[in-house]
SELO-582729 format. One line per field, with one value per residue (C-alpha): residue in three letters; residue number from 1; z, y, x. Coordinates in Angstrom, 2 decimals, decimal comma. Layout:
N
code (ALA|...)
pos (NUM|...)
up (Z|...)
north (Y|...)
east (X|...)
END
This chain:
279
code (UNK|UNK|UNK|UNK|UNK|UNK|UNK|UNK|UNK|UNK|UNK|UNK|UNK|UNK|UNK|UNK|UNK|UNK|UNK|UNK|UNK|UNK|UNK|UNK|UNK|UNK|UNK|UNK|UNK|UNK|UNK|UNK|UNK|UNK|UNK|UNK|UNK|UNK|UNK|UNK|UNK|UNK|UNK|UNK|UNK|UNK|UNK|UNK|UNK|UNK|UNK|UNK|UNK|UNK|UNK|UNK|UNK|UNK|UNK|UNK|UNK|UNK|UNK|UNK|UNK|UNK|UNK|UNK|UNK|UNK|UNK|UNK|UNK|UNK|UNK|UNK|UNK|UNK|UNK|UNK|UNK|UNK|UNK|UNK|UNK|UNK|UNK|UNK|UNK|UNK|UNK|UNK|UNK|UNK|UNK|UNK|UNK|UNK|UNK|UNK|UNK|UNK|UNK|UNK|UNK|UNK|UNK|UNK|UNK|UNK|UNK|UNK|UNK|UNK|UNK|UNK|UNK|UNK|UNK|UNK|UNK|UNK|UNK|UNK|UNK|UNK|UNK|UNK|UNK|UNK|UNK|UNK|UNK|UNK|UNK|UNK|UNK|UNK|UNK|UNK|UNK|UNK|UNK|UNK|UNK|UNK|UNK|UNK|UNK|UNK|UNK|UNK|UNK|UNK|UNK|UNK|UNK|UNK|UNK|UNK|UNK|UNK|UNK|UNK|UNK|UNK|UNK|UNK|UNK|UNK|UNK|UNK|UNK|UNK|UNK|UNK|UNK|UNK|UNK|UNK|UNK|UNK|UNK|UNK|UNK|UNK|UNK|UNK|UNK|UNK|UNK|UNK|UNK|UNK|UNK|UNK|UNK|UNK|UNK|UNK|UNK|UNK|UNK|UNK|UNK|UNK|UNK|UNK|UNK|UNK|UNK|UNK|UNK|UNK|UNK|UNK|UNK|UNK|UNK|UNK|UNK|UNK|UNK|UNK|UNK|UNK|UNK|UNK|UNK|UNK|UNK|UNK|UNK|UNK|UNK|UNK|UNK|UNK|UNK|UNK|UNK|UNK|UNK|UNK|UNK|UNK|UNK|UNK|UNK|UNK|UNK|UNK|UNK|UNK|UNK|UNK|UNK|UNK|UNK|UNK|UNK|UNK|UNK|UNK|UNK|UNK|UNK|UNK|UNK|UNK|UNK|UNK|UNK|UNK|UNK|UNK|UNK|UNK|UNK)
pos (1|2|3|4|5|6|7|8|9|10|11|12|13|14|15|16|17|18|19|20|21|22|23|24|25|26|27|28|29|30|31|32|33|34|35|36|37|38|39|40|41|42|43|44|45|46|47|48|49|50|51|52|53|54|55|56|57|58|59|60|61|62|63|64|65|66|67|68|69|70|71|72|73|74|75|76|77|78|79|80|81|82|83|84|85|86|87|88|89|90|91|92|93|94|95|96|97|98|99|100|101|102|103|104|105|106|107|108|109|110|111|112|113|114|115|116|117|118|119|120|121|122|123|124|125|126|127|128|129|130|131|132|133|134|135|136|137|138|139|140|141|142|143|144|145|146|147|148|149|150|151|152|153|154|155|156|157|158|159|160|161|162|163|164|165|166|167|168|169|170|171|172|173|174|175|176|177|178|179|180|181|182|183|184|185|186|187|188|189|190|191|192|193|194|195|196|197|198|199|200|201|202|203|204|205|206|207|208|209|210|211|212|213|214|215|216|217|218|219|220|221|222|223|224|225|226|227|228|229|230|231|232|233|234|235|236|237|238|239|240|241|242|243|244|245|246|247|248|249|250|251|252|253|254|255|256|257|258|259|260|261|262|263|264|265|266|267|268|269|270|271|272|273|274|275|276|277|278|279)
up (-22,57|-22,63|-23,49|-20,86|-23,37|-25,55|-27,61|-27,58|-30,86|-32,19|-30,19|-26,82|-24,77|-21,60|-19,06|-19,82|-16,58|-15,01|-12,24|-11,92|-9,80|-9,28|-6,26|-4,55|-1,53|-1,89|0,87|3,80|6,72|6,39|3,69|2,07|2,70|2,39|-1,65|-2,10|-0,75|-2,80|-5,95|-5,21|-4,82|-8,01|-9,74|-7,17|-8,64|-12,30|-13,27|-16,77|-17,03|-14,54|-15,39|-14,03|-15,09|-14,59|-13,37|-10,41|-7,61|-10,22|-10,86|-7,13|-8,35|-10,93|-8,27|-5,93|-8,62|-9,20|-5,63|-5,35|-8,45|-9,92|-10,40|-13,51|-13,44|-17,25|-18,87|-16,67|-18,86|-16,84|-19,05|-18,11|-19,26|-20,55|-21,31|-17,76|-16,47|-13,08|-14,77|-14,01|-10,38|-8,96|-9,73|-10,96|-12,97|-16,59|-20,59|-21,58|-25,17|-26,05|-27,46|-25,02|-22,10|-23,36|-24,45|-20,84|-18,78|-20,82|-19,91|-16,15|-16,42|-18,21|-15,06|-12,00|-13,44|-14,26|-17,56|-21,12|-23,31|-22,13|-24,02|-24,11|-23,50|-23,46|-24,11|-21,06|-22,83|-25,87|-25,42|-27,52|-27,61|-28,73|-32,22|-32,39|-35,12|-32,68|-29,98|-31,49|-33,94|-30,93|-29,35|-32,98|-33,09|-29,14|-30,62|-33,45|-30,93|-29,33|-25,83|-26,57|-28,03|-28,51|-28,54|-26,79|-26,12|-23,54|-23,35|-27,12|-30,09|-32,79|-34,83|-32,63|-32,84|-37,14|-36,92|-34,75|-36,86|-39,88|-38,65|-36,63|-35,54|-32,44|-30,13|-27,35|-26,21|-22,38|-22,30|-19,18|-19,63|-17,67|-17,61|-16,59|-19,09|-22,74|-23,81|-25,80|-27,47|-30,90|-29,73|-28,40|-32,00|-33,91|-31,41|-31,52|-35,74|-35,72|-33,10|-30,91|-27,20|-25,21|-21,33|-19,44|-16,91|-14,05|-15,20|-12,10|-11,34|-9,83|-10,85|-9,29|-6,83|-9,57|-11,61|-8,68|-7,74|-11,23|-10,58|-7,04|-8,22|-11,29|-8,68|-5,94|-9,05|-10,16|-6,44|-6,99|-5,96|-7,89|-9,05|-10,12|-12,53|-13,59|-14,41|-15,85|-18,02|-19,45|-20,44|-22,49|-24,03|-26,26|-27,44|-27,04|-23,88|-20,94|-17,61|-15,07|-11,78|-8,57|-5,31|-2,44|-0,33|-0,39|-0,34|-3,07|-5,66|-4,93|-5,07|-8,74|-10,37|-9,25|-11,76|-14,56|-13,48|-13,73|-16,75|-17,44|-19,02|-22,43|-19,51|-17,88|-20,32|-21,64|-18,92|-17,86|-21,31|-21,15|-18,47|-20,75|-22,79|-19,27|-17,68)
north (25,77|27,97|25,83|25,41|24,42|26,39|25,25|27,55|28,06|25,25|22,58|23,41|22,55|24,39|24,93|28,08|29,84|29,70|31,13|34,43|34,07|37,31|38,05|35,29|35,98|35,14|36,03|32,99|32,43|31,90|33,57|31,96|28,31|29,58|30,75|27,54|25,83|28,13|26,81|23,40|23,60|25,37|22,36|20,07|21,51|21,30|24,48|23,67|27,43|29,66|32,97|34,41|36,93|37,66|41,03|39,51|39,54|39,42|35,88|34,82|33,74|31,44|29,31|30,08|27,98|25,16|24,63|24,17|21,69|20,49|17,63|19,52|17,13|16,50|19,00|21,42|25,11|27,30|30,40|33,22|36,95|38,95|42,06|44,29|44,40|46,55|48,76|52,43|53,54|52,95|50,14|50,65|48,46|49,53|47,90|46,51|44,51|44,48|41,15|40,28|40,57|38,91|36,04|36,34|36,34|33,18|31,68|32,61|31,28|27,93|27,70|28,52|26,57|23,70|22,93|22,52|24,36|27,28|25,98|30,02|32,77|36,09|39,60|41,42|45,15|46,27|48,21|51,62|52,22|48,52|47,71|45,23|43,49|42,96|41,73|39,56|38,20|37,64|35,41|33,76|32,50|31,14|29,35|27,65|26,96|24,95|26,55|28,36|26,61|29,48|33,26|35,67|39,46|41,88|44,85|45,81|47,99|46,21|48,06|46,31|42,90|43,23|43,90|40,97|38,83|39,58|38,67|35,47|33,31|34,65|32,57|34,83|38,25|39,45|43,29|44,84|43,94|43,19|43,53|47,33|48,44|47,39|49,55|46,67|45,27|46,09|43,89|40,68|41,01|40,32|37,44|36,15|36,40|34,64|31,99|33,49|33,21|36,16|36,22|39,58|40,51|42,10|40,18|41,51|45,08|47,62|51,06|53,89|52,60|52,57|49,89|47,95|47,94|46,90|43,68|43,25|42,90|40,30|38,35|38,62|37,18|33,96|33,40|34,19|36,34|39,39|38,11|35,04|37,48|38,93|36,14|34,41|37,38|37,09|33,44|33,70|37,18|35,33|31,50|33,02|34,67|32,81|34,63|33,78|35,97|35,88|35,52|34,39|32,98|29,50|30,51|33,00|30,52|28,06|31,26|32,23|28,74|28,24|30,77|28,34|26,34|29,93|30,40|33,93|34,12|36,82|39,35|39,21|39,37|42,04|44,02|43,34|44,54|47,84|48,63|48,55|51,38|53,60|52,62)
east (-19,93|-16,64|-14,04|-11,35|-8,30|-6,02|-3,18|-0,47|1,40|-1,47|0,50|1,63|-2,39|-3,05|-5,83|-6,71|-7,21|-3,42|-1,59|0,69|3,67|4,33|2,89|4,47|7,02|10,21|12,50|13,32|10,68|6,73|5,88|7,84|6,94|3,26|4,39|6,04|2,70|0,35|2,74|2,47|-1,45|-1,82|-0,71|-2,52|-5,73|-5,11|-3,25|-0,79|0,15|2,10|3,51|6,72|9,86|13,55|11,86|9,71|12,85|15,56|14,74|14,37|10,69|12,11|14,23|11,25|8,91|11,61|11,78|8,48|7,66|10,74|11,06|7,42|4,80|4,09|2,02|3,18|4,18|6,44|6,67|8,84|10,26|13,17|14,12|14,50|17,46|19,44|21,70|23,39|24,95|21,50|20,66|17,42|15,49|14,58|13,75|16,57|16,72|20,12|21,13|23,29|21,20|18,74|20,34|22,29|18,88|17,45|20,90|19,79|16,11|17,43|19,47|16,97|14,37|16,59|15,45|17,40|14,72|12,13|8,64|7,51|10,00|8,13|10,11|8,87|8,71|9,88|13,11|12,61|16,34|17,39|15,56|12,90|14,44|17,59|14,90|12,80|15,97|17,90|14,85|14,78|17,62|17,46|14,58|16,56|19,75|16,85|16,56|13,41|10,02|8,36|8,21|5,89|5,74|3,82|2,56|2,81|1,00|-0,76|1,84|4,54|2,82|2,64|6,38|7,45|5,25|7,49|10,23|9,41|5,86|4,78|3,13|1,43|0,53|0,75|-0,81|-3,06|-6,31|-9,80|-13,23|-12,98|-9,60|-10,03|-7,34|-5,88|-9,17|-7,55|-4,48|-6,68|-8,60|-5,56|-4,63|-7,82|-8,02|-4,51|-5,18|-2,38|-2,76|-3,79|-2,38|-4,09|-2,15|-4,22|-6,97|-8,87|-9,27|-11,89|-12,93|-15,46|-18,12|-20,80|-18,92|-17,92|-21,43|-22,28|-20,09|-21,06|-25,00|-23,90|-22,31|-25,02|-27,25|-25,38|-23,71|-20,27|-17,78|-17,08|-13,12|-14,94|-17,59|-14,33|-12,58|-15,50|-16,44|-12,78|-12,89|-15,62|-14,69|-12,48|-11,44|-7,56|-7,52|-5,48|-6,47|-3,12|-4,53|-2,19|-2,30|-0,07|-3,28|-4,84|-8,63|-8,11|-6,33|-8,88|-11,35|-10,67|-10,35|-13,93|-14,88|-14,01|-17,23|-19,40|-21,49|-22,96|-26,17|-26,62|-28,16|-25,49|-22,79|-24,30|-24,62|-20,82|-19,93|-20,96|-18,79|-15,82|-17,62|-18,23|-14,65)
END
């Protein structure tokens, strides 16, 4: 059986299949009071692990999530992101590392989720004009002023990853990845070698017609949905990876945490595996 724990940073245990927030509405009326019931079900059913970011409505998502389930029910990880910021006459959001606004946005998140300490703080991208020694130092030393527990990054090299881990112990990885884009299989083999939790973001995702027909008959076969093969294919992929899909619908959260009950035979695995090398 796959297991359906993972202990982040070897002490910090999850459910491994969690919940993206991203998706989630934000703005007054229904859709909003549908996120905020989505959020509240999430945990109902057992979720420990929901992902969010400053990025995802400027932190609106963040006070979207405390609303919901503040007062946390114990056990409950709320990890969030740095490191995008508005700047320039436009406004427009792009990477930004720089210590300050990093240690400004954790300042933010401390706030709208109305807690003292931030159990895993993620640097959203690495900023290529800021250096990562300033980054990840600057998340180091939030760690030691107590009001992070742990340190994360997404979307980064190997190269990027052996860096960070010189300078401080890094906890988790959040890149792309899914049954159909294994563009980061070298990164999830160094998380899995050093036991560091692997969070795919867009853990479900289609191609052409012939691999979505692929899916489509591996579901048909074991009576699932194809997002469930998906999600099912991921869990057991690897001991470290920590699917969070999203949705803003009922039936769909309660949709993909049925695939943690879905076991896929070696046939099927196998044939699910070869997509990677056609996609």
């Amino acid at each position: 059986m796959t297991s359906t724990a993972f202990a982040i940073g070897g002490d910090l245990e999850v459910r491994r299949l969690g919940f993206g927030a991203m998706h989630l509405p934000t703005e007054p009326g229904p859709a909003r009071e549908t996120s905020l019931a989505v959020a509240r079900r999430a945990v109902e059913l057992g979720i420990t692990l929901i992902d969010t970011a400053h990025l995802y409505g400027g932190g609106a998502n963040e006070e979207l999530l405390a609303e919901a389930l503040y007062p946390y029910p114990d056990g409950l990880l709320i990890t969030t992101k740095v490191g995008v910021a508005r700047s320039g006459p436009s406004g427009e959001w792009k990477l930004d590392g720089r210590p300050a606004v990093l240690r400004d946005q954790v300042e933010q998140a401390l706030r709208r989720l109305r807690v003292e300490r931030i159990e895993l703080l993620q640097l959203h991208r690495v900023d290529p004009e800021t250096p990562l020694a300033d980054q990840v130092g600057t998340l180091r030393e939030l760690r030691t002023e107590g009001k992070i527990g742990r340190i994360g990054l997404s979307e980064v090299t190997v190269d990027e990853l052996d860096q960070a881990r010189e300078i401080v112990d890094v906890a988790s990885v959040q890149n792309r990845y899914n049954l159909l884009d294994r563009e980061h299989e070298p990164v999830l083999a160094v998380c899995e070698a050093a036991g560091i939790a692997f969070l795919p973001w867009r853990p479900v995702a289609w191609g052409d017609s012939g691999t979505e027909a692929e899916v489509a008959a591996v579901a048909a076969d074991v009576g699932a949905t194809p997002t469930q093969v998906a999600l099912a294919w991921l869990l057991g992929h690897s001991p470290v990876v920590l699917p969070i899909p999203g949705t803003a619908r009922l039936d769909h959260l309660e949709e993909n945490l049925a695939a943690e009950r879905l076991e896929l035979g070696p046939a099927h695995r196998d044939r699910l595996d070869r997509l990677g090398e056609a996609a």
